[in-house]
C-alpha positions in Angstrom: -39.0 34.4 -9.4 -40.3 35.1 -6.0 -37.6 36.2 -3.5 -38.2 32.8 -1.5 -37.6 30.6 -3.9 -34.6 32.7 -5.0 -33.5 32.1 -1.6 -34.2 28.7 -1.6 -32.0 28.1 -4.9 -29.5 30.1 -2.6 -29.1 27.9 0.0 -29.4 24.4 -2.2 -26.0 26.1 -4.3 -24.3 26.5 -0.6 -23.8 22.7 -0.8 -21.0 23.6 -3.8 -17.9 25.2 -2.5 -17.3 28.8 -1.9 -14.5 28.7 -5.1 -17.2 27.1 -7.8 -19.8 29.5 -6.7 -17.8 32.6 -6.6 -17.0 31.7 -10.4 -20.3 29.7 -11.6 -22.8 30.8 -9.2 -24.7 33.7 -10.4 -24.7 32.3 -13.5 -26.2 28.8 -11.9 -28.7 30.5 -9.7 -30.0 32.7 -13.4 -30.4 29.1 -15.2 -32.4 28.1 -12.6 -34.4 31.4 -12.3 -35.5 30.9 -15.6 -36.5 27.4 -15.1 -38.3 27.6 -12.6 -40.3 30.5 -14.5 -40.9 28.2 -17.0 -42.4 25.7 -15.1 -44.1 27.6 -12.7 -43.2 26.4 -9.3 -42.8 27.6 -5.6 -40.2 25.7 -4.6 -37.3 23.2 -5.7 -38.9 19.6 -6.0 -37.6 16.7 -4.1 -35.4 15.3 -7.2 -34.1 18.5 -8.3 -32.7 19.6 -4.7 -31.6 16.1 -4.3 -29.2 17.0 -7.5 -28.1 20.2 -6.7 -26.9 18.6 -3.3 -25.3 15.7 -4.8 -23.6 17.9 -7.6 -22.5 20.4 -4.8 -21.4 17.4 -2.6 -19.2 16.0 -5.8 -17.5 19.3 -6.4 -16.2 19.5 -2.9 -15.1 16.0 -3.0 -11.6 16.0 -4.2 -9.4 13.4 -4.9 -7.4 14.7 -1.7 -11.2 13.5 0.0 -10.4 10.0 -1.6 -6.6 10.5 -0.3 -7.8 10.8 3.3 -10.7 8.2 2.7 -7.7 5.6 1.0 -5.7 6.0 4.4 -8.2 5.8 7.3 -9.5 2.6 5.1 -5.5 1.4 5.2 -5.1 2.1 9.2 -8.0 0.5 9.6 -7.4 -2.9 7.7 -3.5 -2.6 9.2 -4.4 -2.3 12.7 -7.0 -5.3 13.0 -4.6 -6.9 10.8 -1.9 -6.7 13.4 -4.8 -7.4 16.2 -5.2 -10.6 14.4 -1.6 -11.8 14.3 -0.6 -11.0 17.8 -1.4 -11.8 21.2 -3.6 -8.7 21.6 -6.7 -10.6 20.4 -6.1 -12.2 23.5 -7.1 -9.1 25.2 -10.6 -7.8 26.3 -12.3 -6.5 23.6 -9.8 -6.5 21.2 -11.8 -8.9 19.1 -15.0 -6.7 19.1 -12.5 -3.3 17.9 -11.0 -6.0 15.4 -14.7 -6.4 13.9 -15.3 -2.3 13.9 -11.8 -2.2 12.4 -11.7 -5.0 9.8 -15.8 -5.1 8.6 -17.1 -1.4 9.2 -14.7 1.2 9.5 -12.4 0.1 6.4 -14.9 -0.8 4.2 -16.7 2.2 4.7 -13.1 4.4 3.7 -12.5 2.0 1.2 -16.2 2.4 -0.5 -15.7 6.5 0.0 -12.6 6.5 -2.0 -13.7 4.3 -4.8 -16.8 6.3 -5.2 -14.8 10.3 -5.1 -12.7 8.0 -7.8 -15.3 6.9 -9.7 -17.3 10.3 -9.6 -13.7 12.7 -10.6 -13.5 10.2 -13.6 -17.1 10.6 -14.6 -17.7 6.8 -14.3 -20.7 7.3 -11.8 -23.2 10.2 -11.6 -23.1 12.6 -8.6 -26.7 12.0 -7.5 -26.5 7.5 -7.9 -22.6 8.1 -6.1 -24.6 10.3 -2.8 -26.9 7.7 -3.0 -24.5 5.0 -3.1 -22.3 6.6 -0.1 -25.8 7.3 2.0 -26.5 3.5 1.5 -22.8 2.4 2.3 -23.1 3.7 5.7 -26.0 1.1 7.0 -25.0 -1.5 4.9 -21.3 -2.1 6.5 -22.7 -1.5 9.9 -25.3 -3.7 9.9 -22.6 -6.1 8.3 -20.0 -5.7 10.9 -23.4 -6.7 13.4 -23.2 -9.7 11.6 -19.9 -10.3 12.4 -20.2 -9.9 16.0 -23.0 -11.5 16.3 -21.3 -14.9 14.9 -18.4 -14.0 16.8 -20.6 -14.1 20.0 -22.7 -17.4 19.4 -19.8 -19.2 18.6 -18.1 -18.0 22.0 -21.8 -19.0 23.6 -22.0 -22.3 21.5 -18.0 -23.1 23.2 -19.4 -22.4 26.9 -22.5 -24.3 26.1 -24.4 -21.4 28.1 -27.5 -21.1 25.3 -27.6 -18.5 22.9 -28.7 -14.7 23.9 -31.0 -13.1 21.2 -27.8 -11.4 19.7 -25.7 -14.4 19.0 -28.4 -16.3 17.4 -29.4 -13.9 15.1 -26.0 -14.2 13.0 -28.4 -14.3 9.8 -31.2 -12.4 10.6 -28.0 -9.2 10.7 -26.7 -10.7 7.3 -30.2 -10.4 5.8 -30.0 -7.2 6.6 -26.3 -6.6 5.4 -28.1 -7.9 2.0 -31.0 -6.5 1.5 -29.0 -2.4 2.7 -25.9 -3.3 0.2 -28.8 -4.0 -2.4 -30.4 -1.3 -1.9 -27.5 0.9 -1.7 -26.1 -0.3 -5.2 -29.3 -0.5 -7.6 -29.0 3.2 -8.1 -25.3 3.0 -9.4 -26.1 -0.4 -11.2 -29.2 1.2 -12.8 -27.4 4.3 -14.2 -24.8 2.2 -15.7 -27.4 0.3 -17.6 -28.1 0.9 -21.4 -30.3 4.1 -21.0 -32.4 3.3 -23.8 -34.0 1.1 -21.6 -37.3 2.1 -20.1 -36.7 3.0 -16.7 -38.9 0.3 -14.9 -37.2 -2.7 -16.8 -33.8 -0.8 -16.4 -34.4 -1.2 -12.6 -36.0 -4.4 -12.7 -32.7 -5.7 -14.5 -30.4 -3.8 -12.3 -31.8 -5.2 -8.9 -30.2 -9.2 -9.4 -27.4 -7.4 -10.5 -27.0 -5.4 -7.6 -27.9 -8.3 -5.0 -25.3 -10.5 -6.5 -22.6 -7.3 -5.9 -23.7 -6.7 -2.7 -22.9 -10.7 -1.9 -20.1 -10.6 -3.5 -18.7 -7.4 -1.8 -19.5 -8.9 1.7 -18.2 -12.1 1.4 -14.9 -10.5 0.1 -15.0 -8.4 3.3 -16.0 -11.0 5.9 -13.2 -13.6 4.4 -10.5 -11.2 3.0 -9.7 -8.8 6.0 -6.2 -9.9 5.8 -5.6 -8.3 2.4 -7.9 -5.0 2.5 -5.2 -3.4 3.0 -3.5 -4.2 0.1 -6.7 -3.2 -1.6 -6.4 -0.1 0.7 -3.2 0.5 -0.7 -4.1 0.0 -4.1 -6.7 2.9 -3.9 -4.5 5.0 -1.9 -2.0 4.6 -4.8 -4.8 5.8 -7.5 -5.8 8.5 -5.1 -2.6 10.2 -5.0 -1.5 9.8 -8.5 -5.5 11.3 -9.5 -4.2 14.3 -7.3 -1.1 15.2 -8.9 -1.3 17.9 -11.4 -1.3 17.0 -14.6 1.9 18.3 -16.8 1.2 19.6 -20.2 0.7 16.8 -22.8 2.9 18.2 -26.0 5.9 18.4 -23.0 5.1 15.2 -22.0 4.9 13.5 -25.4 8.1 15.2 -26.8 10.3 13.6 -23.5 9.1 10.2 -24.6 10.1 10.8 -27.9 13.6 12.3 -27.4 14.1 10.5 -24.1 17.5 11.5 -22.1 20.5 12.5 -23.7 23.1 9.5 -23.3 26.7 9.6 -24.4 29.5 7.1 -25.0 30.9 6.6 -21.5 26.9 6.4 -19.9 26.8 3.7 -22.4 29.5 1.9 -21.3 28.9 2.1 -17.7 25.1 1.0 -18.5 26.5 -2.0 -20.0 28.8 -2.8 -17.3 26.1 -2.5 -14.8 24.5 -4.7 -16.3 27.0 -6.8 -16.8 27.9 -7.1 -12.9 24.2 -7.4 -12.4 23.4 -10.5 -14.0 26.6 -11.9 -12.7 25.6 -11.4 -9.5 21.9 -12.3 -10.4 24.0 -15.8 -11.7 25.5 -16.4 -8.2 22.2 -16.2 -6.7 20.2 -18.5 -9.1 23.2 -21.4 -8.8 23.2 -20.9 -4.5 19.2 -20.7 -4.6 19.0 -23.5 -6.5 21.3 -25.7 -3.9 19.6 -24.2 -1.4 16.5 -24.9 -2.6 17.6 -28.8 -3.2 18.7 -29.0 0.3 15.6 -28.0 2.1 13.3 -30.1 -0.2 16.1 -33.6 -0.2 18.6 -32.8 2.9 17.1 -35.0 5.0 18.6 -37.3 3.5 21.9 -37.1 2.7 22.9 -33.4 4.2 24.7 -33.4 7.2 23.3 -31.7 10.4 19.8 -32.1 9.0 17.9 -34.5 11.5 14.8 -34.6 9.4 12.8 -32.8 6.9 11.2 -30.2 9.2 14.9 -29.3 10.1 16.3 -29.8 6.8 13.4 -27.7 5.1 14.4 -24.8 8.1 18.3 -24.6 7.1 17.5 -24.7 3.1 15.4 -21.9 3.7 17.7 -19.9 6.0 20.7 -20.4 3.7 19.0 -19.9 0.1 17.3 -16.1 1.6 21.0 -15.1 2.7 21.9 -16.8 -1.2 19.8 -14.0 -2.6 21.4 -11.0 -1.2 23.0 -10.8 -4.4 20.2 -10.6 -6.2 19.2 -7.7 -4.1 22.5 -5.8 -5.5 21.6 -6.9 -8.8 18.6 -5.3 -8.8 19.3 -1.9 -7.4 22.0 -2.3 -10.1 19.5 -2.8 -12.5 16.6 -0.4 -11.3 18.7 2.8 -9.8 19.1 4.8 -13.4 15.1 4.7 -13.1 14.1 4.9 -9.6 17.2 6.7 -8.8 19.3 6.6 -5.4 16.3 5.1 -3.2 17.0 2.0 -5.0 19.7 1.5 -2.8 18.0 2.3 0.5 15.2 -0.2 -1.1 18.6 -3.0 -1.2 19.6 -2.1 2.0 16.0 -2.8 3.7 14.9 -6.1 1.8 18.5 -7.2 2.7 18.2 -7.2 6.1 14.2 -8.2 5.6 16.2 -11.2 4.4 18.7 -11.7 7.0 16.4 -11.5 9.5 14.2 -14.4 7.5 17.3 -16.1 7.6 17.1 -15.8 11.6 13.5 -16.9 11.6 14.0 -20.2 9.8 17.5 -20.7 12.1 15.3 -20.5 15.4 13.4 -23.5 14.2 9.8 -24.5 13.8 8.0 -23.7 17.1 10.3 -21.4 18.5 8.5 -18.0 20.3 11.1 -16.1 17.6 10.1 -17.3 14.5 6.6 -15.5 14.0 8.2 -11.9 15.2 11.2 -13.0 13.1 8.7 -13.3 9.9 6.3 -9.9 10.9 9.5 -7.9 10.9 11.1 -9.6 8.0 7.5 -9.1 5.7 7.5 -5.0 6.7 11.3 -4.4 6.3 10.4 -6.2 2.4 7.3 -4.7 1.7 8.9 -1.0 2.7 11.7 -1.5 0.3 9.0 -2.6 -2.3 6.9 0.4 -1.8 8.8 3.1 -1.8 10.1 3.3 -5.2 6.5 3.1 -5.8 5.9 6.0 -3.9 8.8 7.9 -4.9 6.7 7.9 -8.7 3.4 9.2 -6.9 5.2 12.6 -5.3 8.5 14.5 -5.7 8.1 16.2 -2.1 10.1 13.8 0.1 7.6 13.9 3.2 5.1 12.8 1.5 6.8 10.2 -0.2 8.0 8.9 3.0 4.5 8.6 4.6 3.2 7.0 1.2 6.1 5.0 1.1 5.2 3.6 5.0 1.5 3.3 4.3 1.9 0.7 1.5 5.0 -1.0 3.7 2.2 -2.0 6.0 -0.1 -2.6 4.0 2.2 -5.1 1.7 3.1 -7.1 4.9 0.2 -9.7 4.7 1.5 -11.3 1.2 5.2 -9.9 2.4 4.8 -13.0 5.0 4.1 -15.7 2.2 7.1 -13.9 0.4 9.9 -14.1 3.2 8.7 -17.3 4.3 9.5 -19.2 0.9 12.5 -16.7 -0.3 14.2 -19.5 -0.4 12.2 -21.2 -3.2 11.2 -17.5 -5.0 14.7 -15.9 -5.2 16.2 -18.8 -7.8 13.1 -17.8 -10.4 13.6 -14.3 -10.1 17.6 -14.4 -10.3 16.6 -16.6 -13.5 14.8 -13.6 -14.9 17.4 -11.2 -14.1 20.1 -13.5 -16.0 17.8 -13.6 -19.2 17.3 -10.2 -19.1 20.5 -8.7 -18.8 22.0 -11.4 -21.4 19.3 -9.7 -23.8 20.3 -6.6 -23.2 23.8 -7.1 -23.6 23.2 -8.9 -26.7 21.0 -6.1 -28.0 23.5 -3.6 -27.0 26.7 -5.7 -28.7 24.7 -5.9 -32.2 23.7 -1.8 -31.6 27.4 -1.5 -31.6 28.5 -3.7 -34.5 25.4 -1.6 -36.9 27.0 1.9 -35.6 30.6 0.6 -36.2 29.7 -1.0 -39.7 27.2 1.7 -41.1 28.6 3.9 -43.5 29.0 8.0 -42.1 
């Protein structure tokens, strides 16, 4: 091999991190010696220096790469979330950073993390996952276009000014959007396909494939802003538990087997746990079921109800403070797994409740209520996520900023939650009943076998 093209090969391996070529790259840079000799060349071709690069590029991305990509898509989808809901879309340009926020820069994390995912699983080849993150970047931008450019003619169409050339060309940008997702996406489709195919009809069945994906993907993105976080969350969740070491299978298999040692008095005090817990879980379900009555029937018979608006405002108010035994229940339940941050989990959807409680008490159509329900949804959704995130990380800051991140990003459906905790809090505190009633029962008949058997 020529010195040139040895120092071509040189620079292509520079792409892989200083770690994989201090271990593989003399050994790398000899295959390739030889190949080349083989073949004859002067110089890489075009495909094989496109795969060094996209190899090189999928060794340094990490899953800590998908960790970072998972959050800035989760800020993203969390702040236009919260532009959305408040009075700052009111503000100048507020609505133009909401469309940055909400259709290019959170996609675009989000579609980073997937593919470092996809790639550290082997699921997608490095070369069709470079080409797939090359494409992503034109593809949401031209997108998020779109989505000002609707944004602007209907603004226009409202003032009855006339359209300027960028608010009527709302589908010219979508097009566009279309035609760069498709693009972007027949690559990955294609080397997913059944590869003893012959590579044109391979391609030639992967492109409607990968146009009906890339409309798919933007219409989720245009009409689901509100929950990409939650989709955020989801892949900052697989991110972080991809990064954790992993601990040594035989270690792992023989503490499933044996499980934790757990003597007489444990045993008892399990079974009294549970014991309190469904009784409390049973105090919930009969007041959540009143409750519930009251707010769909109190208008006409309950007293202090003056009609169903008001009626359906004090059921509600009354059946989320009716749960907050169900709350105890649960940590009762849950704390020999999740351990002591069970109780700090109690503590916060307890006052998520009571503060729910507040919202529906300050009526329908009172300047409270909404603030009332955004607080109440990310005081629930924290005490959700982070027993969650105390099973992604032992180290307690990190568990405290994943437990925060998927707080926020759990408040959009933690609204819809509050908001009717009334009506949900009887089915779970049903659940609970059932469940510790089985577990009793299977515990009672453990007891009779044990007392019975003979040695």
């Amino acid at each position: 091999m020529s010195p040139s093209l040895r120092n071509k090969y040189e620079r292509l391996l520079r792409w892989y991190p200083k770690a994989w070529r201090e271990e593989h790259g003399r050994f790398m840079l000899d295959t390739l010696e030889e190949h080349a000799g083989d073949r004859g060349i002067a110089r890489p071709g075009v495909a094989e220096a496109w795969s060094i690069r996209a190899h090189g590029l999928g060794e340094r991305a990490t899953s800590r790469w998908a960790v970072v990509a998972a959050v800035v898509s989760l800020a993203a989808y969390v702040v236009a979330t919260g532009i959305l809901l408040t009075d700052v879309l009111q503000q100048p340009g507020a609505g133009a950073a909401r469309i940055v926020l909400a259709i290019f820069a959170g996609p675009l994390a989000l579609s980073f993390a997937v593919l470092i995912l996809l790639r550290r699983r082997g699921q997608l080849s490095a070369p069709s996952a470079l080409w797939l993150a090359a494409g992503a970047v034109p593809s949401w931008a031209v997108a998020a276009l779109a989505a000002a450019s609707w944004s602007v003619g209907f603004e226009e169409a409202d003032a009855g000014t006339g359209q300027t050339w960028f608010g009527s060309s709302t589908l010219l940008f979508m097009l566009a959007a279309w035609v760069f997702g498709t693009a972007s996406l027949l690559a990955p489709v294609a080397s997913l396909a059944e590869r003893k195919l012959p590579a044109p009809m391979r391609w030639l069945l992967s492109l409607p494939v990968a146009a009906v994906l890339s409309m798919v993907l933007g219409v989720a993105a245009a009409m689901g802003q509100m929950m990409g976080a939650v989709v955020a969350a989801t892949a900052l969740v697989l991110a972080v538990a991809a990064s954790r070491p992993e601990q040594p299978k035989v270690a792992v298999a023989e503490a499933r087997r044996t499980g934790p040692p757990r003597s007489v008095p444990r045993a008892a005090a399990a079974r009294r746990s549970c014991a309190t817990a469904g009784a409390m879980a049973l105090v919930s379900l009969v007041a959540g079921l009143a409750c519930a009555a009251f707010a769909l029937t109190g208008s006409t018979w309950g007293p202090g109800a003056s009609d169903s608006t008001h009626a359906m405002n004090l059921g509600l108010a009354a059946g989320a403070l009716a749960a907050m035994p169900l709350v105890v229940s649960a940590a009762l339940m849950l704390a020999p797994r999740f351990g002591k941050v069970m109780w700090i989990s109690a503590a916060l959807l307890g006052a998520g409740l009571v503060v729910a409680s507040a919202s529906q008490l300050s009526g329908a159509g009172s300047s409270l209520q909404w603030p009332l329900i955004l607080l109440a949804a990310v005081l629930g959704s924290l005490a959700f996520a982070l027993p969650v995130s105390g099973l992604l990380s032992i180290r307690p800051a990190v568990r405290l900023a994943i437990g925060i991140a998927l707080g926020l990003a759990g408040f959009v459906p933690g609204i819809m939650v509050v908001s009717a905790a009334g009506f949900i809090a009887p089915v779970v505190a049903g659940v609970v009943v059932v469940m510790s009633a089985r577990t009793l029962s299977r515990d009672r008949r453990w007891a009779h076998f044990q007392a019975v058997s003979p040695g």
